[in-house]
Steps between C-alpha positions, in 0.01 A plus 500: 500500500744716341382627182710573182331658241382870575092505522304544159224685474174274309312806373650851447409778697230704413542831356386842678560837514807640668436702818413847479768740614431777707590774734475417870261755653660670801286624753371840454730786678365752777415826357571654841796428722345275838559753813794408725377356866699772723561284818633706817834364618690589814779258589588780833132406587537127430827503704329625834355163559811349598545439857129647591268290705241299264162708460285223300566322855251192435412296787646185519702552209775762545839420586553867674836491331653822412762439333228343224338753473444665122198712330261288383363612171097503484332221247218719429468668149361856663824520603658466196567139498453310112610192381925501549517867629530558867226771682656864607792512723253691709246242552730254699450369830760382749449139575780226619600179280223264615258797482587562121451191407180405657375829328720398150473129458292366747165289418344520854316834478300640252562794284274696739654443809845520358375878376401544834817403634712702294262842515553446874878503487494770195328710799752448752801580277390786378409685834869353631572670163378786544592550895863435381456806244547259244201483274600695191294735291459300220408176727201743640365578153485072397313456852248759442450371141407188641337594813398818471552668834793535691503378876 
C-alpha cells in the first residue's frame, strides 16, 4: 500500500527540557612521565643463528635443518618479554623451523614444558656462544640479572 499523505501526528509532543550541555571530561593526565622499557637488541647476535645446528633439538620434532635455523626469542616476561615487545636479543635460543614453532604456536605442550624446552636450548647457545668468543658484555650483564650466576 503506497501511502500519499505524509504521517500526522494525533497528539503533540510533549514538552521537556533541552539537554544539558557540557564539557566532555578527558581522562586525567600523568603527573610523571611512564619509564621507557630499555630492551637489549643485537641484530650481530641475532644473525649468528643462521646456518648453526638447532640447539632446542626436540625429539621427534626437529627437522635438523640448518639452513632454518634463526634465534628464537624467549616467551617468558623475566626475560623481558610483555604484551607486543619481543624479550632481549640476548635471551634467544637457536632452534630450527619446526622447533620454533612447536615452542611459538604449538598447543601440544604446556607452558611448562615448553619453558623447559627453551631454557634447555637457551643453555646450549649460550655456551656455543660463549666457546665461539661471542657472548658480548652487555649479553652477560641481562643473564646474570636473570640468573644470577654465571656458568
Amino acid at each position: 500500500m503506497l501511502r500519499t499523505s505524509t504521517l500526522k501526528r494525533s497528539t503533540p509532543l510533549r514538552a521537556k527540557a533541552p539537554m544539558k550541555r557540557g564539557t566532555a571530561k578527558l581522562p586525567a593526565k600523568r603527573k610523571t612521565a611512564r619509564s621507557t622499557k630499555t630492551m637489549y637488541r643485537n641484530l650481530a647476535l641475532l644473525k649468528l643463528a643462521e646456518g648453526m645446528p638447532c640447539k632446542l633439538a626436540i625429539p621427534g620434532v626437529c627437522c635438523g635443518d640448518v639452513t632454518t635455523v634463526v634465534a628464537c626469542h624467549s616467551n617468558q616476561s623475566r626475560h623481558g618479554k610483555a604484551g607486543w615487545l619481543k624479550a632481549h636479543d640476548w635471551a634467544t635460543a637457536w632452534g630450527c623451523q619446526t622447533c620454533h614453532h612447536y615452542i611459538d604456536q604449538s598447543r601440544i605442550p604446556s607452558y611448562e614444558e615448553k619453558v623447559a624446552l627453551w631454557e634447555a636450548g637457551f643453555m646450549e647457545t649460550r655456551l656455543s656462544l660463549i666457546v665461539l668468543g661471542k657472548w658480548p658484555y652487555e649479553a652477560e650483564i641481562g643473564y646474570m640479572a636473570v640468573y644470577g650466576a654465571s656458568a
